[in-house]
KOLKOL-172645 format. One record per atom (N, C-alpha, C): z, y, x; atom name; residue in one letter. Coordinates in steps of 0.05 Angstrom, whole numbers, m for minus. Atoms other than C-alpha are relative to their C-alpha. Layout:
REM residues N
[rec [Z,Y,X],CA,A];
...
REM end
This chain:
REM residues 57
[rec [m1,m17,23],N,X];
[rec [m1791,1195,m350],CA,X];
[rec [27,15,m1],C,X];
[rec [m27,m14,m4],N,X];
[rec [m1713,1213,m340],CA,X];
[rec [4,21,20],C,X];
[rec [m2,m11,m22],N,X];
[rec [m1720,1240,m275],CA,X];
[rec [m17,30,m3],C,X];
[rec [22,m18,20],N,X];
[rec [m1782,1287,m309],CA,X];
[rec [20,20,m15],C,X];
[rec [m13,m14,16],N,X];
[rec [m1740,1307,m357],CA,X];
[rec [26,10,9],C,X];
[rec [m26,m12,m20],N,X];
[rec [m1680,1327,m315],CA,X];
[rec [0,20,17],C,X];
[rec [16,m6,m22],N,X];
[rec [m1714,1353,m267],CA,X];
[rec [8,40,m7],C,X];
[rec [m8,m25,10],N,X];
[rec [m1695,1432,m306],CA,X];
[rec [20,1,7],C,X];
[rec [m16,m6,m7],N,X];
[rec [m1625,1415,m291],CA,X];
[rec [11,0,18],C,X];
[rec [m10,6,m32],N,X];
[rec [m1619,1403,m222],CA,X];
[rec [m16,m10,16],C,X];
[rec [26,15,m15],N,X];
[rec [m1654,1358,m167],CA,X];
[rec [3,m21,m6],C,X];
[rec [m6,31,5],N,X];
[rec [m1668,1291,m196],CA,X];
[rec [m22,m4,24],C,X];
[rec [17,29,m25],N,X];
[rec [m1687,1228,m148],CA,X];
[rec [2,m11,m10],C,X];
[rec [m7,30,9],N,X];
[rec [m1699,1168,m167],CA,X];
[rec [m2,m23,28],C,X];
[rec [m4,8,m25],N,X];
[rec [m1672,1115,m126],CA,X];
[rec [m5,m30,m9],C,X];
[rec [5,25,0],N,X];
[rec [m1694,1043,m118],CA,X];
[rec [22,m13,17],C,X];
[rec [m31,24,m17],N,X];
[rec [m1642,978,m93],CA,X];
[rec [m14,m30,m17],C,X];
[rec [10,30,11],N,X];
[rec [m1663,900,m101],CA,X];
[rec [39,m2,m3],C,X];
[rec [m24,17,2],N,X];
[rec [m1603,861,m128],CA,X];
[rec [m14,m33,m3],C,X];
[rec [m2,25,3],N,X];
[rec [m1608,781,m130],CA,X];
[rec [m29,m3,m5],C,X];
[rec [27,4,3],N,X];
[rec [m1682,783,m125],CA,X];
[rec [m18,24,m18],C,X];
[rec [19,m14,22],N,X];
[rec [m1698,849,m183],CA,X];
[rec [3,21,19],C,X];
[rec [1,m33,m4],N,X];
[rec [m1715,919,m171],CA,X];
[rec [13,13,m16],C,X];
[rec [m28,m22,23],N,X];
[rec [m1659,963,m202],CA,X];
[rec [m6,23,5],C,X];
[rec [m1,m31,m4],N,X];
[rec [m1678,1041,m208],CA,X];
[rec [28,11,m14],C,X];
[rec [m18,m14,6],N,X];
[rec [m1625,1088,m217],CA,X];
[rec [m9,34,9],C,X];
[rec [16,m23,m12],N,X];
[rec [m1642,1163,m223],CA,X];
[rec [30,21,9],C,X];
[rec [m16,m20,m18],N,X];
[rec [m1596,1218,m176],CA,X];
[rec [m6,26,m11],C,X];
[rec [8,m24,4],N,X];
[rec [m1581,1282,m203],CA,X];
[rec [22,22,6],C,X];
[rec [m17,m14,m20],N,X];
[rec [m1561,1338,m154],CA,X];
[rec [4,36,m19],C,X];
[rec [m4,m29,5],N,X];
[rec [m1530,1405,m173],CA,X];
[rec [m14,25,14],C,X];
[rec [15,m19,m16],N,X];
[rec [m1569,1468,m156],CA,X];
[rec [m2,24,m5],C,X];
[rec [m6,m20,4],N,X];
[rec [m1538,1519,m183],CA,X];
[rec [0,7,m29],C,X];
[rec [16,5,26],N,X];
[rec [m1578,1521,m249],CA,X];
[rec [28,m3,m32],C,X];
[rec [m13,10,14],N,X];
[rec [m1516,1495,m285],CA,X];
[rec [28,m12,m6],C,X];
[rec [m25,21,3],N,X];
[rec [m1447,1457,m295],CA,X];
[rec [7,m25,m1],C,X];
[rec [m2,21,m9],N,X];
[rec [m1432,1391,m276],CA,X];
[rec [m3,m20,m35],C,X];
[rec [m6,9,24],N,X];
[rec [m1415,1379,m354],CA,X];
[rec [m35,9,m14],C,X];
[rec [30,m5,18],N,X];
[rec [m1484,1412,m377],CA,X];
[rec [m18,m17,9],C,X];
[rec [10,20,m14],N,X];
[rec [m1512,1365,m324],CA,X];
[rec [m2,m30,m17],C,X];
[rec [m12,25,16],N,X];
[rec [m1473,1303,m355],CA,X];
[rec [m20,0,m33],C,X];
[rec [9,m10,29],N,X];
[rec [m1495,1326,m431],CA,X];
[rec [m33,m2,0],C,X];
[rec [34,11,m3],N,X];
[rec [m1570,1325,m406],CA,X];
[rec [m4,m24,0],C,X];
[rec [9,24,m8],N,X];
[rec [m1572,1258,m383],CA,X];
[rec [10,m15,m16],C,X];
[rec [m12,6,31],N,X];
[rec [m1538,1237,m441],CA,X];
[rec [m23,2,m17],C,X];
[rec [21,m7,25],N,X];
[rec [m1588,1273,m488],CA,X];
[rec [m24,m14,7],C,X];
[rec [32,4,m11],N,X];
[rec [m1650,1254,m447],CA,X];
[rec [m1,m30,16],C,X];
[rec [1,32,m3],N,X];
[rec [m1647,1175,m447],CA,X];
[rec [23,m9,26],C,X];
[rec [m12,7,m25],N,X];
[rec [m1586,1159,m393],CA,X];
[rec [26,3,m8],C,X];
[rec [m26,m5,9],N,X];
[rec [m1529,1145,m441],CA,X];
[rec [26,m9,21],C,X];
[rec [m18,26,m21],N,X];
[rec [m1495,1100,m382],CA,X];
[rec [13,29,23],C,X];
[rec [m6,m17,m25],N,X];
[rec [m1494,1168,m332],CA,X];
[rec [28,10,3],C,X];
[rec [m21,m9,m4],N,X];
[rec [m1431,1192,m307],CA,X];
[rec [8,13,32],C,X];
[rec [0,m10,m21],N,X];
[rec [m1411,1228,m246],CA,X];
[rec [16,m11,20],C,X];
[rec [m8,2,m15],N,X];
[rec [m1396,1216,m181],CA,X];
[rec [3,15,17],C,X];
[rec [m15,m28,m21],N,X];
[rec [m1356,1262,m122],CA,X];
[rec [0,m21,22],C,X];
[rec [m3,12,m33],N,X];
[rec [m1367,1246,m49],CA,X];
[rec [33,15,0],C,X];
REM end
């Protein structure tokens, strides 16, 4: 549903990882021009993903 709804501001993925036996999703959301890293942030915020914050290779 996050990834759905994101999906306007960039390229979301959603990415799967086992920890200690669960399945943990986490959804990836790539810049694509569309926007600002902060308008980015502010989405995923608004649209269920109060935890999101950015990361820089």
């Amino acid at each position: 549903r996050v990834a759905t709804q994101l999906s306007g501001f960039g390229k979301a993925e959603i990415q799967r990882s086992e920890f200690e036996g669960k399945d943990w999703y986490s959804v990836n959301l790539y810049p694509d021009g569309h926007g600002s890293l902060d308008e980015m942030l502010q989405a995923a915020w608004s649209h269920g993903a109060p935890d999101a914050l950015v990361v820089r290779n």
